[in-house]
C-alpha atoms as an extended CHARMM CRD file, in Angstrom:
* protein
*
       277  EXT
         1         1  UNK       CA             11.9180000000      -25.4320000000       17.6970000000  PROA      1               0.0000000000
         2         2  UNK       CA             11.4350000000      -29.4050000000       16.8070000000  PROA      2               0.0000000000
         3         3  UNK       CA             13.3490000000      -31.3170000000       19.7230000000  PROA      3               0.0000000000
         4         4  UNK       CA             13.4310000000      -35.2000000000       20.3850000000  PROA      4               0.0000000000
         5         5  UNK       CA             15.2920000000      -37.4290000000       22.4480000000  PROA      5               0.0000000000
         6         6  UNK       CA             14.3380000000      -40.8970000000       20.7020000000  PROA      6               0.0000000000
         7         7  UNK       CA             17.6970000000      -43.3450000000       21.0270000000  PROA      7               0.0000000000
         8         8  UNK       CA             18.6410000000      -41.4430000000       24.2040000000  PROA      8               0.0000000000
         9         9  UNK       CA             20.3230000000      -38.9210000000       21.6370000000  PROA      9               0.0000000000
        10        10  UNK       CA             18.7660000000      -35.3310000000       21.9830000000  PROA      10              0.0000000000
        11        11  UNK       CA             17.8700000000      -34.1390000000       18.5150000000  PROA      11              0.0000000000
        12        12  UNK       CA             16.7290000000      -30.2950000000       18.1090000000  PROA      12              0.0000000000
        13        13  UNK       CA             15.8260000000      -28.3380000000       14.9930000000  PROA      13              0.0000000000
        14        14  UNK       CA             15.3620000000      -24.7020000000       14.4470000000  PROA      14              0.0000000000
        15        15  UNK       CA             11.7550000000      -23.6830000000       12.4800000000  PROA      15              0.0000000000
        16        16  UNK       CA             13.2580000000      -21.1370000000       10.1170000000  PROA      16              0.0000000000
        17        17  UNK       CA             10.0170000000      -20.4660000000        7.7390000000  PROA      17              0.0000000000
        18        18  UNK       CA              6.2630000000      -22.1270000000        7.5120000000  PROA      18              0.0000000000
        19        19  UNK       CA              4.8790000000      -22.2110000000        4.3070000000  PROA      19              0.0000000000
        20        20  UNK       CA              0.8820000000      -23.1690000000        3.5580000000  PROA      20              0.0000000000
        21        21  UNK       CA              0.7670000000      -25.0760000000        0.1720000000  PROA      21              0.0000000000
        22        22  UNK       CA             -2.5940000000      -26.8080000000       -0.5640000000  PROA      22              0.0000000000
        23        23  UNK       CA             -4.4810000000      -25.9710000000        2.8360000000  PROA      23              0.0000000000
        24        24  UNK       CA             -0.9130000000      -27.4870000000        4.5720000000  PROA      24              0.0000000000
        25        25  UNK       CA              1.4500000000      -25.3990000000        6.1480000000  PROA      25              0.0000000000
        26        26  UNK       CA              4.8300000000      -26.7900000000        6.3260000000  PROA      26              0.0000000000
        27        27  UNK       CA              7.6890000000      -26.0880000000        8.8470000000  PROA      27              0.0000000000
        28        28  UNK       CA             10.9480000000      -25.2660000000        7.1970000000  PROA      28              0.0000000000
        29        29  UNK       CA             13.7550000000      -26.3690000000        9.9240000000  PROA      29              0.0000000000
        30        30  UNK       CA             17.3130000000      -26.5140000000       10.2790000000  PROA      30              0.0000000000
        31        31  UNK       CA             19.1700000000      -28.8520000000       12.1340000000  PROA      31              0.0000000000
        32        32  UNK       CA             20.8100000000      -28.0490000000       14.9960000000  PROA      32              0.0000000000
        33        33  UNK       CA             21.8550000000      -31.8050000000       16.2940000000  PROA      33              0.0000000000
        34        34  UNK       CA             21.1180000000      -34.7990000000       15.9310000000  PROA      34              0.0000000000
        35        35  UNK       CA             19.1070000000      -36.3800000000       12.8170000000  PROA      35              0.0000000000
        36        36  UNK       CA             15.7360000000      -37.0280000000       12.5530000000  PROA      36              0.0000000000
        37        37  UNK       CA             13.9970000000      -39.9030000000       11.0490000000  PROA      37              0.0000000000
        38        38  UNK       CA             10.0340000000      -41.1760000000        9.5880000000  PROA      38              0.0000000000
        39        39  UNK       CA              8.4720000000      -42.1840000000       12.7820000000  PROA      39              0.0000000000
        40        40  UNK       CA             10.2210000000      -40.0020000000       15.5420000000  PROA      40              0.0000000000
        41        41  UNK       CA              7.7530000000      -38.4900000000       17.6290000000  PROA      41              0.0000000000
        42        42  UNK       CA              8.9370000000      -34.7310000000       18.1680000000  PROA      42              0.0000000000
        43        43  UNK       CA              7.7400000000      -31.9010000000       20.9390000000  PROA      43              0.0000000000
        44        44  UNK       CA              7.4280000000      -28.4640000000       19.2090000000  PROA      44              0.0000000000
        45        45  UNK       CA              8.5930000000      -25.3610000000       21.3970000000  PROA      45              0.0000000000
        46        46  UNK       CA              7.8970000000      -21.8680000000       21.0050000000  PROA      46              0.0000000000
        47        47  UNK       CA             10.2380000000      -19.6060000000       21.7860000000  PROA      47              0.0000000000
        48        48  UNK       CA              8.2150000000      -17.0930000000       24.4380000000  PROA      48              0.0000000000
        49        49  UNK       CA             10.2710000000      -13.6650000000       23.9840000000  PROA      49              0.0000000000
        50        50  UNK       CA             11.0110000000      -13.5700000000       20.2740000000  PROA      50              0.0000000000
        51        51  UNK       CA              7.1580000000      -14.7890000000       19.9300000000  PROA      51              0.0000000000
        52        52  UNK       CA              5.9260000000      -11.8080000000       22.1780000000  PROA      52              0.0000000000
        53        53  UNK       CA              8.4630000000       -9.1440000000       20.6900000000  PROA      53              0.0000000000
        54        54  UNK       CA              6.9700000000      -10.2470000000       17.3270000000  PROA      54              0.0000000000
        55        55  UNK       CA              3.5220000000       -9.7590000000       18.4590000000  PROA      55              0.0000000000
        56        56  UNK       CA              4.1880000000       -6.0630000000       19.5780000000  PROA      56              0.0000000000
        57        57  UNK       CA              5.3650000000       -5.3440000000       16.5760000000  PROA      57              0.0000000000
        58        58  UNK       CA              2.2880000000       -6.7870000000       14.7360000000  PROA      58              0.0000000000
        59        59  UNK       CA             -0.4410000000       -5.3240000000       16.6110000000  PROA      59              0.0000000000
        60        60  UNK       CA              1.6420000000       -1.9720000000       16.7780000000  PROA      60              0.0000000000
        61        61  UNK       CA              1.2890000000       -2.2930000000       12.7190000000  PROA      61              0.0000000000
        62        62  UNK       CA             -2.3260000000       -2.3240000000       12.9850000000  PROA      62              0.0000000000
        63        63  UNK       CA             -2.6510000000        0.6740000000       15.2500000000  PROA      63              0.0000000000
        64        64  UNK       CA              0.1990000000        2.6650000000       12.3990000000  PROA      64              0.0000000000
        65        65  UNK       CA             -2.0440000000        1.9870000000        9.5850000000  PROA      65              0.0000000000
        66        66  UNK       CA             -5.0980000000        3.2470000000       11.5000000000  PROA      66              0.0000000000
        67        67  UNK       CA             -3.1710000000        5.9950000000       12.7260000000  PROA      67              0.0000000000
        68        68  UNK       CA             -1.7620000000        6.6110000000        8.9400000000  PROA      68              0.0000000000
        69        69  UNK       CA             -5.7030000000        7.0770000000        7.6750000000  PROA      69              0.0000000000
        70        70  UNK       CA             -6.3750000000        9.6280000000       10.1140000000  PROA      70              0.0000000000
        71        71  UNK       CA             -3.9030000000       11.8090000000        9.8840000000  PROA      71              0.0000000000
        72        72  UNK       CA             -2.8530000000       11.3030000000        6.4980000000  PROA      72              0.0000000000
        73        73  UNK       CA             -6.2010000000       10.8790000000        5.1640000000  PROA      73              0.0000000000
        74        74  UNK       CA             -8.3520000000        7.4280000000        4.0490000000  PROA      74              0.0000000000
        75        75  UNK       CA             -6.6760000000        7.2420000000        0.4660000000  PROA      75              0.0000000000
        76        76  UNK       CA             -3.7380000000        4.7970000000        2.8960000000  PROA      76              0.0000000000
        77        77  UNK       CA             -4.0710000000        1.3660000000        1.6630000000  PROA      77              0.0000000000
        78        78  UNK       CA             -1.1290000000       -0.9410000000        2.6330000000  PROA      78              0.0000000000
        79        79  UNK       CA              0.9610000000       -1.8890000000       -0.1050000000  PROA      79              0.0000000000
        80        80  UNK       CA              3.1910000000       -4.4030000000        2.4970000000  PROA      80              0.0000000000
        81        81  UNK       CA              4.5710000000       -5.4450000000        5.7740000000  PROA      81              0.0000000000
        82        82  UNK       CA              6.9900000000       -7.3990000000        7.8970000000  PROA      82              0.0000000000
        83        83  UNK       CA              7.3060000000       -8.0150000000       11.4150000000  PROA      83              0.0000000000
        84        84  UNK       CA             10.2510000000       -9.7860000000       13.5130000000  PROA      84              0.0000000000
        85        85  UNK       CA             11.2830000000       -9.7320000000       17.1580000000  PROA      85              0.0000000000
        86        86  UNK       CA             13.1700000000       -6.4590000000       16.1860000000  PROA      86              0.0000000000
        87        87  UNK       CA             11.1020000000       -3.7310000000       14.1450000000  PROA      87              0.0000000000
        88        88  UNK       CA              8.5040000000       -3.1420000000       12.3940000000  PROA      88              0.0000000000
        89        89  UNK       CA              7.7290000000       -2.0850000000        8.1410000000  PROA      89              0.0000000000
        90        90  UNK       CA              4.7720000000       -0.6510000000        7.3250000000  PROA      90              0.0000000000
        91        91  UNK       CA              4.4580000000        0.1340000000        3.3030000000  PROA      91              0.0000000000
        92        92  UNK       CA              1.8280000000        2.0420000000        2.1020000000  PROA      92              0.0000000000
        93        93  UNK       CA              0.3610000000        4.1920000000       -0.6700000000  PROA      93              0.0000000000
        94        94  UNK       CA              0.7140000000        8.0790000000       -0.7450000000  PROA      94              0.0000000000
        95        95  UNK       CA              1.5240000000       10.7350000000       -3.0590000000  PROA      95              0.0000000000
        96        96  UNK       CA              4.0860000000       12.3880000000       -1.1750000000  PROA      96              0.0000000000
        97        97  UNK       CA              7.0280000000       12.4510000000        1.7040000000  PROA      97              0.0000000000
        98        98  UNK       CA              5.2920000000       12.4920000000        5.2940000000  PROA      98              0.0000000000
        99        99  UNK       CA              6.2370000000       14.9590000000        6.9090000000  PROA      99              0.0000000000
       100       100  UNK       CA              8.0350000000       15.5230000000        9.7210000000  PROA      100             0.0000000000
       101       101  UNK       CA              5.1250000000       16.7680000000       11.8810000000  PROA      101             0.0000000000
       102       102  UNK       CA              2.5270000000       14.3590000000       10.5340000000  PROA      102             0.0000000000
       103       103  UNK       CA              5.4570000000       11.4070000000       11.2550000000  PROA      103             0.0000000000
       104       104  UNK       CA              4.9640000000       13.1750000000       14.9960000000  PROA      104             0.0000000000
       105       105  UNK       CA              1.0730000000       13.4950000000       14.5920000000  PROA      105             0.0000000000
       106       106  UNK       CA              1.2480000000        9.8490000000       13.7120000000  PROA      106             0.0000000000
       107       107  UNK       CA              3.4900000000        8.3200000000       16.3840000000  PROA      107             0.0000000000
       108       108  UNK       CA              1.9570000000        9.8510000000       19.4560000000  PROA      108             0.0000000000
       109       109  UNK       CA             -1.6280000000        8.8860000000       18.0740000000  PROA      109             0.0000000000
       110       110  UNK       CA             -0.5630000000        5.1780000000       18.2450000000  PROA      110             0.0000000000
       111       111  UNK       CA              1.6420000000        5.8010000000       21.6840000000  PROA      111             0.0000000000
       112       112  UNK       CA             -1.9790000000        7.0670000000       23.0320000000  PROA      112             0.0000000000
       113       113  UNK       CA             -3.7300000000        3.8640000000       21.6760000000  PROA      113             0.0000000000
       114       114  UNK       CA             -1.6510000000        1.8250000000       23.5850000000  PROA      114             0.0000000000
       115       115  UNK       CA             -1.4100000000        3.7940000000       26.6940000000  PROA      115             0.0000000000
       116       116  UNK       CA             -5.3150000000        3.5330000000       26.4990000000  PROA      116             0.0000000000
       117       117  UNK       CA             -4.7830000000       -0.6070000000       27.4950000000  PROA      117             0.0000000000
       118       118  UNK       CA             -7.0910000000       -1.2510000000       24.9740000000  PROA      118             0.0000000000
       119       119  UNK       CA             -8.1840000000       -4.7450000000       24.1430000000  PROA      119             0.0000000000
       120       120  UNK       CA             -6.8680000000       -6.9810000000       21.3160000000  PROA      120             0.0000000000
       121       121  UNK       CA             -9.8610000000       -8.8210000000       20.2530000000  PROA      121             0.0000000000
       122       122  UNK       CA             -9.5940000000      -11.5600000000       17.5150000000  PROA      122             0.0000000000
       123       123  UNK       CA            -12.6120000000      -12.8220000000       16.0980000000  PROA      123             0.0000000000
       124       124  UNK       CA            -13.7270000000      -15.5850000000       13.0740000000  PROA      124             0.0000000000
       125       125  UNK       CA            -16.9350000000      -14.5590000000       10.6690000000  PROA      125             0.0000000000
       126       126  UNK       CA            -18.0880000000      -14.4740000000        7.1790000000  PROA      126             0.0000000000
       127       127  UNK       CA            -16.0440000000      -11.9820000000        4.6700000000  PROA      127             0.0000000000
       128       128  UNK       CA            -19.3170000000       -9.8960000000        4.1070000000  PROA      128             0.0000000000
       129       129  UNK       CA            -19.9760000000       -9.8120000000        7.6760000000  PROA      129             0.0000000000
       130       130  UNK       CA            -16.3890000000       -8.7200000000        8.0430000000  PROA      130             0.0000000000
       131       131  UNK       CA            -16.0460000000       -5.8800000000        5.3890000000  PROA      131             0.0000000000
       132       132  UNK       CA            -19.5030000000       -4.7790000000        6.4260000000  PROA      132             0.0000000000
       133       133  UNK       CA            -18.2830000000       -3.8510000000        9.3110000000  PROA      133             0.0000000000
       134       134  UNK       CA            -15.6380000000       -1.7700000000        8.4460000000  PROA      134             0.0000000000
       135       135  UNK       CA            -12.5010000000       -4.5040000000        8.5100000000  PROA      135             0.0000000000
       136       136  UNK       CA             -9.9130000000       -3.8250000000        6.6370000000  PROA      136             0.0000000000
       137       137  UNK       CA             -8.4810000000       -6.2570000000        3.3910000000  PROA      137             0.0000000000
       138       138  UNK       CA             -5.5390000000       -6.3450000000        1.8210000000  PROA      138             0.0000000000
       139       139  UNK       CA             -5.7160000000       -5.7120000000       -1.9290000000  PROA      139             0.0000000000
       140       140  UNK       CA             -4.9860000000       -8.7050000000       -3.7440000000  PROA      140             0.0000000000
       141       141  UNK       CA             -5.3530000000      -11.0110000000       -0.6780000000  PROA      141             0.0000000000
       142       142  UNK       CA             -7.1280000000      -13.6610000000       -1.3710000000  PROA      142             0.0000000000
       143       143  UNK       CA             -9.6030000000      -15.0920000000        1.2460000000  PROA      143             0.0000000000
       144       144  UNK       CA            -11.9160000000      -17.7050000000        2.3060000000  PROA      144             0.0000000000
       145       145  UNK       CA            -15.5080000000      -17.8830000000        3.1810000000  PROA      145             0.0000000000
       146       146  UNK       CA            -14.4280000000      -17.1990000000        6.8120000000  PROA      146             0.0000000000
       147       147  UNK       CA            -12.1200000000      -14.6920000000        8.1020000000  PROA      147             0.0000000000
       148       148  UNK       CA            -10.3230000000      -13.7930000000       11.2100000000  PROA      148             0.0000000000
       149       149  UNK       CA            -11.0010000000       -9.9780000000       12.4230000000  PROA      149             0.0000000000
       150       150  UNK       CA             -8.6390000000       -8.3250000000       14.7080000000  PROA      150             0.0000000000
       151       151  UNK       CA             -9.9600000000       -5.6370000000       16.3350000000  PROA      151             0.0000000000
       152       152  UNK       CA             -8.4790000000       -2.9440000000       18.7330000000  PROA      152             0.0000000000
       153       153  UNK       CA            -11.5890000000       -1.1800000000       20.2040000000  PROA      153             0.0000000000
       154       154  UNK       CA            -13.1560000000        1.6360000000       17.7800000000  PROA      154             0.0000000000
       155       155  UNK       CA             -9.8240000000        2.3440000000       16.7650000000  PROA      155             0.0000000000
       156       156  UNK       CA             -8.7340000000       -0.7040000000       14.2430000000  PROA      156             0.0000000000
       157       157  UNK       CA            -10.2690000000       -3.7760000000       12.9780000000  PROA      157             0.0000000000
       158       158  UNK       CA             -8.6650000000       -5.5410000000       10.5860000000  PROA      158             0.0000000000
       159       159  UNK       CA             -8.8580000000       -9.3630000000        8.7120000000  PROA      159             0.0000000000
       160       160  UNK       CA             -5.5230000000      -10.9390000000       10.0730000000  PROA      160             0.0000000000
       161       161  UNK       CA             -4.2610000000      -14.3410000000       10.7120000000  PROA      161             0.0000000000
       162       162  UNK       CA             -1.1540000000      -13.6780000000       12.8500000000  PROA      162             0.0000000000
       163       163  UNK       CA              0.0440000000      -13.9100000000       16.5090000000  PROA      163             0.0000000000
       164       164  UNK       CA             -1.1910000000      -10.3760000000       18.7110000000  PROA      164             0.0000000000
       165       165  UNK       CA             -0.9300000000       -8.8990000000       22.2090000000  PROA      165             0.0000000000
       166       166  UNK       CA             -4.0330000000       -9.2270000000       23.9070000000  PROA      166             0.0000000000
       167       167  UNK       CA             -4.1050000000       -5.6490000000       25.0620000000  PROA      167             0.0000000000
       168       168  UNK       CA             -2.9120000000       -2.4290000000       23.4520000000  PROA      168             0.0000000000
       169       169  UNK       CA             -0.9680000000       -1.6010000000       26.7540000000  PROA      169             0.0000000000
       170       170  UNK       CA              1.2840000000       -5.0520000000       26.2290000000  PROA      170             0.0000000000
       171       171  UNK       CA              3.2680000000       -2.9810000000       23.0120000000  PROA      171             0.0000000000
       172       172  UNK       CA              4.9520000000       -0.8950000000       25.6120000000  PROA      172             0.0000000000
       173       173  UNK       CA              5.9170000000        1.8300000000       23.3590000000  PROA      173             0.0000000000
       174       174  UNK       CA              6.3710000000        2.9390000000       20.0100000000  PROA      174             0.0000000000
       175       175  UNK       CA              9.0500000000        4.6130000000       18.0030000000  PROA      175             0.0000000000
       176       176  UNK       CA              9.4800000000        5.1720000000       14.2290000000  PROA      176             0.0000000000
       177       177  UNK       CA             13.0700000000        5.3170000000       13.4090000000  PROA      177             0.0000000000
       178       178  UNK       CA             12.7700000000        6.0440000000        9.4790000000  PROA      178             0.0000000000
       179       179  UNK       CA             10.2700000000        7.0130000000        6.8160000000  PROA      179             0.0000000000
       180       180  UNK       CA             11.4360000000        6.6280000000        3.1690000000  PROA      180             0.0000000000
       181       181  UNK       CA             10.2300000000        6.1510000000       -0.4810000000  PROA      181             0.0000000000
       182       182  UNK       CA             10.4520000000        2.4550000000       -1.8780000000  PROA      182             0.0000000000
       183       183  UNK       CA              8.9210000000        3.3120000000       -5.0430000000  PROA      183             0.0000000000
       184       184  UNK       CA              7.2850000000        5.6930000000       -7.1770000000  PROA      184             0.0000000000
       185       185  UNK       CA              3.7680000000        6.2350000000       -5.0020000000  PROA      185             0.0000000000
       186       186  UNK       CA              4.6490000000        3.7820000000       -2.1440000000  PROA      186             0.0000000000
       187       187  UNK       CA              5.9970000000        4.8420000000        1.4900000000  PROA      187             0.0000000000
       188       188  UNK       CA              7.7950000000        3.1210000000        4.1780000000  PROA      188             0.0000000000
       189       189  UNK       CA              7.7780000000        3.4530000000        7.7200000000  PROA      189             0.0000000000
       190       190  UNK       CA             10.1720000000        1.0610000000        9.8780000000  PROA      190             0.0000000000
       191       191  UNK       CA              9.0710000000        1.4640000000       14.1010000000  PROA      191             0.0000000000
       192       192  UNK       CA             10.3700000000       -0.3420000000       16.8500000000  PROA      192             0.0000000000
       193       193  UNK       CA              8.5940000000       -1.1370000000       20.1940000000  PROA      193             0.0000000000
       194       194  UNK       CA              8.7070000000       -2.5750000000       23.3670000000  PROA      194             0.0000000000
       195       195  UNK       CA             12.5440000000       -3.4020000000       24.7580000000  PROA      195             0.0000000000
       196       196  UNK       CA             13.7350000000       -2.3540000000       21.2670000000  PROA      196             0.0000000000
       197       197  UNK       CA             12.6270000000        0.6440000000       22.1150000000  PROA      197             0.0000000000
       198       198  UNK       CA             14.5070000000        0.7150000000       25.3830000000  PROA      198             0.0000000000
       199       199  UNK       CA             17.4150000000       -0.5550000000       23.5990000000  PROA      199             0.0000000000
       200       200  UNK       CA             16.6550000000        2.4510000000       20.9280000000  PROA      200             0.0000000000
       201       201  UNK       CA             16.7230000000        5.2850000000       23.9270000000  PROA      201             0.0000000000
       202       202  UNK       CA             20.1270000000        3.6550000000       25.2610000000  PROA      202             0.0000000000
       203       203  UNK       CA             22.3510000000        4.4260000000       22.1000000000  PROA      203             0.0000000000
       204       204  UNK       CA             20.3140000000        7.8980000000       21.7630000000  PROA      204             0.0000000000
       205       205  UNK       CA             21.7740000000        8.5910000000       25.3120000000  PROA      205             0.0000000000
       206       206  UNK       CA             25.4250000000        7.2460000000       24.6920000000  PROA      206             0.0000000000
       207       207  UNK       CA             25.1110000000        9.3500000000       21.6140000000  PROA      207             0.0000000000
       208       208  UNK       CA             24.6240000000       12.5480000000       23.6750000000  PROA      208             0.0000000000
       209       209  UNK       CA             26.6500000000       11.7470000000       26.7160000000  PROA      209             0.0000000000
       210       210  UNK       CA             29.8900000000       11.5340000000       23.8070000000  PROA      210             0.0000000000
       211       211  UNK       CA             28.3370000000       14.9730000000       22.2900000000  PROA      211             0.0000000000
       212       212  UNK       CA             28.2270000000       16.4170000000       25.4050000000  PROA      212             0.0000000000
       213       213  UNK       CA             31.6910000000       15.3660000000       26.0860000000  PROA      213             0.0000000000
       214       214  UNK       CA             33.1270000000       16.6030000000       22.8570000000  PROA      214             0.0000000000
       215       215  UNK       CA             31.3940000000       20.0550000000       22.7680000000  PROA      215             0.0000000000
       216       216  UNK       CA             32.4090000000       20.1220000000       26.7030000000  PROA      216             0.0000000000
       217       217  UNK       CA             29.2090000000       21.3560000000       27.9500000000  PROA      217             0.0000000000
       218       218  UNK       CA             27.5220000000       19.9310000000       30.7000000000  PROA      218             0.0000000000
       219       219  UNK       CA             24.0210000000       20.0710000000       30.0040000000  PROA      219             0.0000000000
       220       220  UNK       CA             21.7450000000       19.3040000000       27.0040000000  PROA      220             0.0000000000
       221       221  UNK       CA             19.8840000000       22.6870000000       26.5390000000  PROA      221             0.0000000000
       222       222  UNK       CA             23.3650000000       24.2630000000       26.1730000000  PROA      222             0.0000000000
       223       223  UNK       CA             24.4740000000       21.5910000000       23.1970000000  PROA      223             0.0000000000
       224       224  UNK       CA             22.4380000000       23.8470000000       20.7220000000  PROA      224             0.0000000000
       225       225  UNK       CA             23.7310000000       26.9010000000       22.2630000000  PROA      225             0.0000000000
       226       226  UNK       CA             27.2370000000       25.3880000000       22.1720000000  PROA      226             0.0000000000
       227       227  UNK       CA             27.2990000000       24.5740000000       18.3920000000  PROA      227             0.0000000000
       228       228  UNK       CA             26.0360000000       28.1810000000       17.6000000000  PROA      228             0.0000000000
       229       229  UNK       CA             28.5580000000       29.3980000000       19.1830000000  PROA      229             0.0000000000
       230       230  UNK       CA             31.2210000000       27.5050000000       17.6840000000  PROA      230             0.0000000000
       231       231  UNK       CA             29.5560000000       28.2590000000       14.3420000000  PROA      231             0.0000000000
       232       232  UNK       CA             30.4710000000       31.8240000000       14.8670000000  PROA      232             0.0000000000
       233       233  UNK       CA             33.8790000000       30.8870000000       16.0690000000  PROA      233             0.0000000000
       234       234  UNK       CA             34.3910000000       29.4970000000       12.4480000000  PROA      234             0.0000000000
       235       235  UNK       CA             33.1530000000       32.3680000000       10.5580000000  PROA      235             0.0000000000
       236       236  UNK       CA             35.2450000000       34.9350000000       12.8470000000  PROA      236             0.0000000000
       237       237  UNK       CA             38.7330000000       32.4890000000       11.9920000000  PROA      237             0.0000000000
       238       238  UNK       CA             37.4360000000       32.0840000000        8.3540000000  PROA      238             0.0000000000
       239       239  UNK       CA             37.3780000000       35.9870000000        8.1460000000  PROA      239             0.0000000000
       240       240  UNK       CA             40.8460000000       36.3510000000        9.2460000000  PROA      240             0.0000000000
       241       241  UNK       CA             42.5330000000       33.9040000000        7.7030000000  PROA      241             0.0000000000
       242       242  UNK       CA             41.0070000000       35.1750000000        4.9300000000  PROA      242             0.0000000000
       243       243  UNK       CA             42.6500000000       38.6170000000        5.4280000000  PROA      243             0.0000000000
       244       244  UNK       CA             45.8780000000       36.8440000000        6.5610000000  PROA      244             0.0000000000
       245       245  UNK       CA             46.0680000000       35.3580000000        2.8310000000  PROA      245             0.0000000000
       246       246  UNK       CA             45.5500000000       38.6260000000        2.1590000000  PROA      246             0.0000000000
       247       247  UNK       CA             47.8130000000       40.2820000000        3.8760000000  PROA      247             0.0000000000
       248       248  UNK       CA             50.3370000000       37.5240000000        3.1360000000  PROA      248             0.0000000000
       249       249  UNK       CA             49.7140000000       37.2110000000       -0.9970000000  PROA      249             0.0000000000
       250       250  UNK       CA             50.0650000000       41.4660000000       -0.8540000000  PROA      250             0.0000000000
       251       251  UNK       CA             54.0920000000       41.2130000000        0.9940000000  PROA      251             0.0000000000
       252       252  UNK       CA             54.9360000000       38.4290000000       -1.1800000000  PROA      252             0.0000000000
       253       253  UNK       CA             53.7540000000       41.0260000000       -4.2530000000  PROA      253             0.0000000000
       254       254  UNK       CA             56.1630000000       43.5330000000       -2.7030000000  PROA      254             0.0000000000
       255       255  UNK       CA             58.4830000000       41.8470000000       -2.1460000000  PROA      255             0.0000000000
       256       256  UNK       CA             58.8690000000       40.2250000000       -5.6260000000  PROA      256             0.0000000000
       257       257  UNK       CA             58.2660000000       43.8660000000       -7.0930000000  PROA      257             0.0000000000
       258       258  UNK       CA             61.1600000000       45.2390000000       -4.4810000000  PROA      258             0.0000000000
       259       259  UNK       CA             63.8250000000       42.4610000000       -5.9560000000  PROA      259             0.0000000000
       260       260  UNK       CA             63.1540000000       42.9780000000       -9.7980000000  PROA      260             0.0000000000
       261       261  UNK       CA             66.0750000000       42.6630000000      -12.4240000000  PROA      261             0.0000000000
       262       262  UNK       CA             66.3180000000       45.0620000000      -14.8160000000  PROA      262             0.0000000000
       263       263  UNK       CA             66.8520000000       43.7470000000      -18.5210000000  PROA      263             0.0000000000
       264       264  UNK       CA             67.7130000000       45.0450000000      -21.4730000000  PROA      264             0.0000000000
       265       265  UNK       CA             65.8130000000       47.8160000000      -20.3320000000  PROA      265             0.0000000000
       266       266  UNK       CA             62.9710000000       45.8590000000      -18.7520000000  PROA      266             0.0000000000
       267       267  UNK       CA             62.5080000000       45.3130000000      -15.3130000000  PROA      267             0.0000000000
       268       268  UNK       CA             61.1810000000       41.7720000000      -14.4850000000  PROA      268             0.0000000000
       269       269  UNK       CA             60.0620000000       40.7320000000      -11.3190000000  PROA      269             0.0000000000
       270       270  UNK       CA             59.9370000000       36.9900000000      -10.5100000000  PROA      270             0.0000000000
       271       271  UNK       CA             59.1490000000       34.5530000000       -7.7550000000  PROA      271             0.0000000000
       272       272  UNK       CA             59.8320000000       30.6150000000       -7.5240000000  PROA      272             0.0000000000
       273       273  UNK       CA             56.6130000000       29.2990000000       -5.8110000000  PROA      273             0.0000000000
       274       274  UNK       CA             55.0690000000       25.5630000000       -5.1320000000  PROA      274             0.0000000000
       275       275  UNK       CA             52.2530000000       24.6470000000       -5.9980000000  PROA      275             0.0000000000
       276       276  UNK       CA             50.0930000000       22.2130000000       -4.1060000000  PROA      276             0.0000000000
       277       277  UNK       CA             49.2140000000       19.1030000000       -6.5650000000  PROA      277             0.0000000000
């Protein structure tokens, strides 16, 4: 945030973007109050839990695309990303669906790199230096005689200019919510960490208290037990309503057949019956 209080009048704007054009980067704001004018001397804030949520997520997206190579295999190359104080995407390149166990394989790997408190470290060399020793570069990136490396121990090292933890540990915890195809070849995975996380485990238990409610049973080991059950409950009142149609269709039959007008001979049996539009 841009604030001032020139004229005695407190003026505040909102940073909503920062684009670099020409080796400048520009702040995109909005005004909040006040106006602003050439000259005014202005005090730039940073707001200190948004800024640390977002570097969770950004560090956590290092350690999920190191994770992604070794379990999925080093063909991974990351085809996008974006990070905000409430998830994490991760795109990348793979031929098929991850699966359900390799999402698992995947997510505890990085919750063990950050329970290992391992240190962020952020460095500046030369772009040979830097792919020579292993960094990762985005395809198509375009970069300058001297790069920033971001390593995370043995595990990750990649060139990145953004805002980090300075220890693994600081992430808190990880959690992918959703893996999904965003086009033909390309994977997403969206993650949350830290307090979303918390936030995250706080709907998953409202969501089971109510199911617990509704299938009135009072502990979660019986929930699968409980549906089962009621699963047979459904075939055994399928089955007899099935025979009660039965059963019901067969009287109506006789009953029709019992009250048959004869005809010129012929005996015609007839019912007047509704039938459901």
């Amino acid at each position: 945030a841009l604030s001032s209080a020139a004229s005695d009048v407190y003026k505040r704007q909102v940073v909503t973007d920062t684009q670099k054009t020409d080796g400048v980067y520009l702040h995109i704001c909005k005004m909040e109050s006040g106006s602003f004018s050439v000259g005014d001397t202005v005090t730039l804030s940073v707001d200190k839990a948004r800024r640390a949520a977002v570097a969770r997520n950004h560090s956590a997206v290092h350690l999920l695309d190191a994770a992604l190579r070794e379990v999925l295999g080093t063909h991974i190359r990351q085809a996008g990303s974006y990070v905000d104080d409430k998830e994490a995407r991760f795109d990348f390149t793979h031929f098929a669906a991850v699966t359900r166990e390799e999402l698992s394989r995947v997510e505890r790997l990085v919750n063990e790199k950050i329970l290992e408190d391992i240190p962020v470290t952020p460095y500046e060399t030369d772009i040979e230096s830097a792919k020579a020793s292993g960094a990762i570069a985005l395809f198509g990136e375009k970069y300058g005689n001297v790069v920033r490396v971001v390593k995370m121990g043995d595990f990750s090292a990649e060139l990145c200019g953004g805002t980090h933890v300075s220890n693994t540990a600081k992430i808190g915890m990880f959690k992918i919510m959703m893996e999904n195809s965003v086009a033909a070849g390309t994977r997403r995975i969206t993650a949350v960490t830290g307090f979303n996380t918390y936030e995250l485990m706080l709907q998953s238990e409202n969501i089971i208290t109510s199911v617990l409610k509704a299938l009135k049973v009072g502990a979660r080991a019986d929930i699968l037990l409980r549906i089962a059950a009621l699963g047979e409950e459904m075939k055994s009142v399928k089955k007899e309503l099935e025979t009660a149609s039965k059963r019901l269709a067969s009287a109506k039959a006789d009953a029709m057949i019992a009250g048959a007008s004869e005809i010129e001979g012929l005996r015609i049996a007839s019912m007047k019956t509704e039938l459901p539009i």
